[in-house]
BAFI-3210 file (N, C-alpha, C; in Angstrom, 3 decimals, decimal comma, padded with zeros to 6 digits):
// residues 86
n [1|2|3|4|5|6|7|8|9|10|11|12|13|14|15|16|17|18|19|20|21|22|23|24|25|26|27|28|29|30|31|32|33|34|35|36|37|38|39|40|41|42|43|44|45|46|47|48|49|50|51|52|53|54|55|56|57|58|59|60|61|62|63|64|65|66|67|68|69|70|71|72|73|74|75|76|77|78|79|80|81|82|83|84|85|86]
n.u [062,437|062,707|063,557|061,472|059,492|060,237|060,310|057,643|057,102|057,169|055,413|052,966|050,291|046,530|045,732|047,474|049,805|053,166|053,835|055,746|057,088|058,930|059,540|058,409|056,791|057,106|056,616|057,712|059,702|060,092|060,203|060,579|062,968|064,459|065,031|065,766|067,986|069,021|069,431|070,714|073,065|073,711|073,833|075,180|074,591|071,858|069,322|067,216|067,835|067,549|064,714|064,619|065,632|063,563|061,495|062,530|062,466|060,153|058,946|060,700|059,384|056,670|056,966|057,648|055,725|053,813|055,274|055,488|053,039|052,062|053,745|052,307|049,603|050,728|051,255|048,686|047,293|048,694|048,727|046,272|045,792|047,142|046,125|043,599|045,032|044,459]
n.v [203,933|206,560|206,644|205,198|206,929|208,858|207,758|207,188|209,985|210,516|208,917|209,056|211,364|211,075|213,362|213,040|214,833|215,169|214,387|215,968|219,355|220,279|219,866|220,957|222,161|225,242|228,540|230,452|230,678|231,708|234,544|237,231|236,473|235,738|238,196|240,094|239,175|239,772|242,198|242,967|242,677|240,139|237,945|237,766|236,229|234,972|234,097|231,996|229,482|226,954|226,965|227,012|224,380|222,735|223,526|222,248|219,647|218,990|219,147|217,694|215,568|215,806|215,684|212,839|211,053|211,891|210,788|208,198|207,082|207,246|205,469|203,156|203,611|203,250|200,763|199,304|199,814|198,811|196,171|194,975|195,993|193,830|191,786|191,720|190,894|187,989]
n.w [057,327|056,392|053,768|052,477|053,052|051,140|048,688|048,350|047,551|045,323|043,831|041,104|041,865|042,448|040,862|038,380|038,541|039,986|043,247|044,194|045,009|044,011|041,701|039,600|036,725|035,535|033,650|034,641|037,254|040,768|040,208|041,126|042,891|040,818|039,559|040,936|041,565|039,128|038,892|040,848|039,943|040,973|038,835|035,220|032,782|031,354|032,688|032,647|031,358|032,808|032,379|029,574|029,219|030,265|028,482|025,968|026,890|027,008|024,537|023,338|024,087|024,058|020,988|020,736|021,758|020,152|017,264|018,199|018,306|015,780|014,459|015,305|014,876|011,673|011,766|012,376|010,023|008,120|009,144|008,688|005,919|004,891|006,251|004,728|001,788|002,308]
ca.u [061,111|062,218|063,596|060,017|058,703|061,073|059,794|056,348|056,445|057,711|054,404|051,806|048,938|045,189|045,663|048,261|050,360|053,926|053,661|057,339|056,704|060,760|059,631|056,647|057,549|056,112|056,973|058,717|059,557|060,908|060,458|060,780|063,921|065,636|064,856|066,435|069,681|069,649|069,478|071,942|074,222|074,808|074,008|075,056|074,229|070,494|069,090|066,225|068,471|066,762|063,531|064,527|065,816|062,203|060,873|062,937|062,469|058,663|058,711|060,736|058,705|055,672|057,169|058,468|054,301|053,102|055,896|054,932|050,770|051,770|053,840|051,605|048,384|050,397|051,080|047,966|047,080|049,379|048,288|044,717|046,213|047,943|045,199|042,610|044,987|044,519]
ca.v [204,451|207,838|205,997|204,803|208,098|209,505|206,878|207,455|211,401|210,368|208,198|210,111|211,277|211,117|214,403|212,868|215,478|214,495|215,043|216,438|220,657|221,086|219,122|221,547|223,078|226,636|228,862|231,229|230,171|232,592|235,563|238,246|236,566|235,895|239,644|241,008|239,135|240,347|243,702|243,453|242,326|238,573|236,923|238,459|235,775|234,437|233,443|231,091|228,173|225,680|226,373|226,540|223,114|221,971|223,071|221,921|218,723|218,781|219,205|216,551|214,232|215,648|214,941|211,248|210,710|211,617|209,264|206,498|207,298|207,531|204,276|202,256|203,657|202,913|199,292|198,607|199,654|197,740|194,814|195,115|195,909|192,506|190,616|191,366|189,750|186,528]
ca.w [057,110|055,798|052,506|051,853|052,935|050,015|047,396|048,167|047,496|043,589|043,088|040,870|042,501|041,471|039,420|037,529|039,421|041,278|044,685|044,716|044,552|043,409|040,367|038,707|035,650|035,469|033,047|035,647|038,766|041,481|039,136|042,034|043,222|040,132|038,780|042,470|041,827|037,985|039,195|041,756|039,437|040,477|037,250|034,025|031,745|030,611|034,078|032,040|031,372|033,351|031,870|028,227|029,009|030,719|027,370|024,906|027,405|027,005|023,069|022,906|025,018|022,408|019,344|020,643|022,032|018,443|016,780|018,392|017,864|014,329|014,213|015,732|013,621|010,406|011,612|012,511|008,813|007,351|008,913|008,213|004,661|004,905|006,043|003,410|000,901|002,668]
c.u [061,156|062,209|061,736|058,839|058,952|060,495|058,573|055,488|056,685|056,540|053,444|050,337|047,642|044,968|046,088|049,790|051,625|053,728|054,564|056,991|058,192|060,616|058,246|057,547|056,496|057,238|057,992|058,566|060,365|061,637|060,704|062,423|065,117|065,952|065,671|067,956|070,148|070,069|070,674|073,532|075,069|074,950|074,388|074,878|072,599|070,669|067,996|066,907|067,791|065,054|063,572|064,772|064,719|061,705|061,243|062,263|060,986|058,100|059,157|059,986|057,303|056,048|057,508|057,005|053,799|054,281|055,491|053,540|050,953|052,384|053,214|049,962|049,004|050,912|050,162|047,506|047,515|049,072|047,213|044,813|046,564|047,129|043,997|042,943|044,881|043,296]
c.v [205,727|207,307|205,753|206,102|208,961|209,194|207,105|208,921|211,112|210,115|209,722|210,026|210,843|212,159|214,090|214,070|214,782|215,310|216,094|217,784|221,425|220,487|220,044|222,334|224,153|227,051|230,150|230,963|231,402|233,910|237,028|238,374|236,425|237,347|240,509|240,345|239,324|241,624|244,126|243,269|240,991|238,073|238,026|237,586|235,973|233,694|232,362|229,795|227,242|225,586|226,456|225,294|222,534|222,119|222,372|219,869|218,146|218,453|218,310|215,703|214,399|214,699|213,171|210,335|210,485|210,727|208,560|206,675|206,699|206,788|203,328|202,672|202,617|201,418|198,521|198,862|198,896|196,427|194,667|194,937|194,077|191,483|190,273|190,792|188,790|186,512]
c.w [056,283|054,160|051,573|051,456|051,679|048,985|047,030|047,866|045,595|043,036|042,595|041,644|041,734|040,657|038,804|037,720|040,249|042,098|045,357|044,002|043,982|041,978|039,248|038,300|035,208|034,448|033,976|037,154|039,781|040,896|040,493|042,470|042,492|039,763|040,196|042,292|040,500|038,195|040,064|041,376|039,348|039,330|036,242|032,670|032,130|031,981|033,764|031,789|031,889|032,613|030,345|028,395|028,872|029,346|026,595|025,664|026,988|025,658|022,866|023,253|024,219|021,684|019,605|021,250|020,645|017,544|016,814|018,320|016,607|013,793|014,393|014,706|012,096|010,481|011,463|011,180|008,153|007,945|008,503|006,607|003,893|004,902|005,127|002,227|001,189|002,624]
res [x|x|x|x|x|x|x|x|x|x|x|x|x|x|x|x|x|x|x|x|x|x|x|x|x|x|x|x|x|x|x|x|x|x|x|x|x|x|x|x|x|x|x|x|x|x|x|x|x|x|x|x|x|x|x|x|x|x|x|x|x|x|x|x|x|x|x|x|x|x|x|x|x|x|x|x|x|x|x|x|x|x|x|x|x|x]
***
């Protein structure tokens, strides 16, 4: 039963929203507690890593939405094109 219970937090809701709150991509997440362990010295790299990924993740998932818009428009031109010589 939990299995199912698991499966059924993945489905999108009626916002279009997942239900799963470890999965929301904010632009800073846990800005109090990362900035308390920059300070204290744990990290010394670039503590953003995960969310330059989410973007770069998001831009791609743009640009590969408008691709396909903009293959599928110029097919359907070209057939239309196609069929008025007949």
């Amino acid at each position: 039963m939990s299995f199912l219970r698991y499966l059924l937090r993945f489905l999108p809701t009626q916002t279009r929203r997942r239900s799963d709150r470890r999965l929301k991509t904010t632009r800073s997440q846990h800005a109090q507690f990362a900035s308390f362990l920059e300070d204290s010295g744990f990290r010394r790299h670039h503590a953003d890593h995960y969310e330059h990924a989410m973007k770069r993740r998001r831009v791609v998932k743009n640009f590969l939405k408008l691709a396909t818009s903009v293959g599928a428009i110029w097919v359907v031109i070209e057939s239309a094109k196609a069929l008025t010589l007949f």
